[in-house]
C-alpha positions as CSV (number, residue, x, y, z in Angstrom):
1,X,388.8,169.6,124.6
2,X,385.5,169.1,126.1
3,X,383.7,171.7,123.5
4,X,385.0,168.9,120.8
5,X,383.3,165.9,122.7
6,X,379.8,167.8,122.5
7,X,380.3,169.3,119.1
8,X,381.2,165.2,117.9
9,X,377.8,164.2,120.0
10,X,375.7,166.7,118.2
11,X,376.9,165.8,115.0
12,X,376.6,161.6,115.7
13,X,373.2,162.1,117.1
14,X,372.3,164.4,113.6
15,X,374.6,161.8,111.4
16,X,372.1,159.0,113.5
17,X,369.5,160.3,112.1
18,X,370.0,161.1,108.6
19,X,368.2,158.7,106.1
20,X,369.4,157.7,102.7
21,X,366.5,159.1,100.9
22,X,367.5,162.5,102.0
23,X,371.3,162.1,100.4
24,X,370.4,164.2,97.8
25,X,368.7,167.2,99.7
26,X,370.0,170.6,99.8
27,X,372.3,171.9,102.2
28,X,372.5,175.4,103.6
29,X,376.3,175.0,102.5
30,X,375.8,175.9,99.0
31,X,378.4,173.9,97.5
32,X,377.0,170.9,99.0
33,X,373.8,168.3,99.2
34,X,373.9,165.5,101.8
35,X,375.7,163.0,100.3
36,X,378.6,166.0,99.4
37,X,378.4,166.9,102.8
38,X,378.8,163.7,104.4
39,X,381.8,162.8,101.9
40,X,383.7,166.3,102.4
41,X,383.4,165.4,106.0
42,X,384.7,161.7,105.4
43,X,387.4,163.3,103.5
44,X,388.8,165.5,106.2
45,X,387.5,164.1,109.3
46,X,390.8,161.7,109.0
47,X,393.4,165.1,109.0
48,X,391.2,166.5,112.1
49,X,391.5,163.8,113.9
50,X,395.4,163.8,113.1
51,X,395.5,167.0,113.7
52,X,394.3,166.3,117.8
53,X,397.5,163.7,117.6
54,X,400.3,165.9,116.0
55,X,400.2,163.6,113.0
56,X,399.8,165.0,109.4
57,X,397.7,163.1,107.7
58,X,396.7,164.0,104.1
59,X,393.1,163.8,102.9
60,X,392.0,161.2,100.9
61,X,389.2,159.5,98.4
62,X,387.3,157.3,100.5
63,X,384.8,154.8,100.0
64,X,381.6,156.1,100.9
65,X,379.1,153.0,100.3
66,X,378.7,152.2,103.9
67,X,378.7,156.2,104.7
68,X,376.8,155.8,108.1
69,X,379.6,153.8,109.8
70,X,382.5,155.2,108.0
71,X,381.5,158.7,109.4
72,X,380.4,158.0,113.1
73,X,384.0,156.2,113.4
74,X,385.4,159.2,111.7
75,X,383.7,161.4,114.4
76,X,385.0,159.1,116.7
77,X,388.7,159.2,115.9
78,X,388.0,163.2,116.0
79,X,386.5,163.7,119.2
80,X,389.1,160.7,121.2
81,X,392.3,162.2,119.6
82,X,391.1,165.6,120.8
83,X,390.1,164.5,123.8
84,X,393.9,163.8,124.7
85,X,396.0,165.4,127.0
86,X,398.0,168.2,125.1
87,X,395.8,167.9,122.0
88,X,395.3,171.7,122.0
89,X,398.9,172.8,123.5
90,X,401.9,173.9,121.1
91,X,401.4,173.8,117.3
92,X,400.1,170.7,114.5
93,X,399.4,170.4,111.3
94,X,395.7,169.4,109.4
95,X,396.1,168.3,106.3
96,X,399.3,169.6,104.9
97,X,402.4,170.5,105.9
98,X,401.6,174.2,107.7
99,X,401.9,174.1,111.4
100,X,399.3,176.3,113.2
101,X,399.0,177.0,117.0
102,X,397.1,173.6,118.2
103,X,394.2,175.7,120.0
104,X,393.3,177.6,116.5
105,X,392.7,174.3,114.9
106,X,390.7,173.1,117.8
107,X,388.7,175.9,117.2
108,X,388.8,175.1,113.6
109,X,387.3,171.1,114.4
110,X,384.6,172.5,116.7
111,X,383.7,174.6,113.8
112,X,383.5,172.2,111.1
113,X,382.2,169.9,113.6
114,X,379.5,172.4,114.8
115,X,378.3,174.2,111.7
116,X,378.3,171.1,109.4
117,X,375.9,169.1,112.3
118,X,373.7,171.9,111.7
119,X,373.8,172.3,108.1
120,X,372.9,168.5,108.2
121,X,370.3,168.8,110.6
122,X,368.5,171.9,108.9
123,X,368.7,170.0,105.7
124,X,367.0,166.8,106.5
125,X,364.4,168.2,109.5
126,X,366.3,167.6,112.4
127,X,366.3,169.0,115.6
128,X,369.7,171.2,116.7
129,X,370.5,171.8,119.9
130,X,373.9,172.8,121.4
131,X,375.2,173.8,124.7
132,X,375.4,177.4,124.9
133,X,378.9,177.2,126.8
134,X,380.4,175.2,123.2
135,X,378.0,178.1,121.4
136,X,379.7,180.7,122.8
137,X,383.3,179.1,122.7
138,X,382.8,178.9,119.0
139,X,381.6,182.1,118.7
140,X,384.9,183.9,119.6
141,X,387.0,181.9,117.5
142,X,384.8,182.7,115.0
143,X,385.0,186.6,115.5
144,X,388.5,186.5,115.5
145,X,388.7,184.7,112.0
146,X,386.2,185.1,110.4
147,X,387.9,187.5,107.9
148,X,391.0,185.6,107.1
149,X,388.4,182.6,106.9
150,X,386.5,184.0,104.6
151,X,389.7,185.2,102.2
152,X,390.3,181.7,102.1
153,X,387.0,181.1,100.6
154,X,386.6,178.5,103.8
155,X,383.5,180.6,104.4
156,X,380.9,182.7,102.0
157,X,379.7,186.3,102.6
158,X,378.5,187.1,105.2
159,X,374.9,187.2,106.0
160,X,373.7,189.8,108.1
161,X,371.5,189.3,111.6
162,X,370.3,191.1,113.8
163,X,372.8,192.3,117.0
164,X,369.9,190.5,119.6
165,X,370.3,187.5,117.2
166,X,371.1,184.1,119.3
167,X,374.7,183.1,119.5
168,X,374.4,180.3,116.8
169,X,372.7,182.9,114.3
170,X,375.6,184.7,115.0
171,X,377.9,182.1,114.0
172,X,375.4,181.0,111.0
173,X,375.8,184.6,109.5
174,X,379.7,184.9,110.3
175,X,380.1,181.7,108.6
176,X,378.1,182.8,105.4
177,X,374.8,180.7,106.2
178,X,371.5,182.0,106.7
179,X,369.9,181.5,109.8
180,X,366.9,180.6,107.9
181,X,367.6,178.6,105.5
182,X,364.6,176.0,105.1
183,X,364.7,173.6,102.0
């Protein structure tokens, strides 16, 4: 899925550029500071990539000493196993043992992929730019599940902007972030 290669070279170039003295900032995900961030993301990125190969593969503790590596590989292994023919066609699993239609959870990768890039750019001064084709891609998916997602506490509240908002403000305030957050 070609949405899925950009999302993964937005978040390397953001992951690139993240210094260890910022580990402990604040994150616009809540929940989270850099160095959460980075290991929730080393945690699943393993069942994503599966995921994009038809292969369950559980979530596990990893060793997140050498972080920087350990997550652009994990990126990687994410945007290649995607990136194969019939990734997003008939059903998979991510991370335990429901299937879902393969094309949701694509959607689901280029929004982790997506909104967690920007939560670590925003928290450590980064620029964040995105195509507006993967922008509006995202958007959709996140229209249509946005509700259910947010039942499953996989986002927060949402945070109101304005109707002539850009598309990713859009997807920010869907997703229970706010637009302008600043640390």
């Amino acid at each position: 899925m070609a949405h899925i290669s950009s999302a993964a070279a937005v978040l390397s170039g953001v992951v690139r550029g993240l210094r260890p003295g910022q580990l402990t900032n604040p994150t616009p995900c809540t929940e989270f500071d850099v160095r959460a961030l980075v290991h929730h993301l080393l945690y699943w990125g393993p069942s994503l990539a599966g995921a994009g190969r038809k292969e369950l593969v559980e979530p596990s503790e990893v060793d997140t000493s050498d972080w920087r590596p350990a997550l652009l590989a994990v990126v990687s292994g994410i945007e290649k196993s995607w990136s194969s023919p019939g990734s997003s066609e008939g059903t998979t699993r991510m991370g335990g043992p429901t299937e879902l239609p393969a094309a949701l959870v694509a959607d689901m990768v280029l929004g982790e992929l997506t909104v967690h890039a920007w939560d670590l750019a925003r928290a450590t001064g980064q620029p964040f730019e995105v195509p507006e084709d993967l922008l509006t891609h995202l958007y959709d998916g996140v229209v249509a599940h946005a509700a259910e997602a947010r039942a499953m506490g996989v986002y927060g509240p949402e945070v109101p902007v304005p109707a002539s908002a850009s598309t990713l403000d859009r997807i920010l305030g869907l997703t229970g972030r706010d637009p302008a957050w600043s640390r």
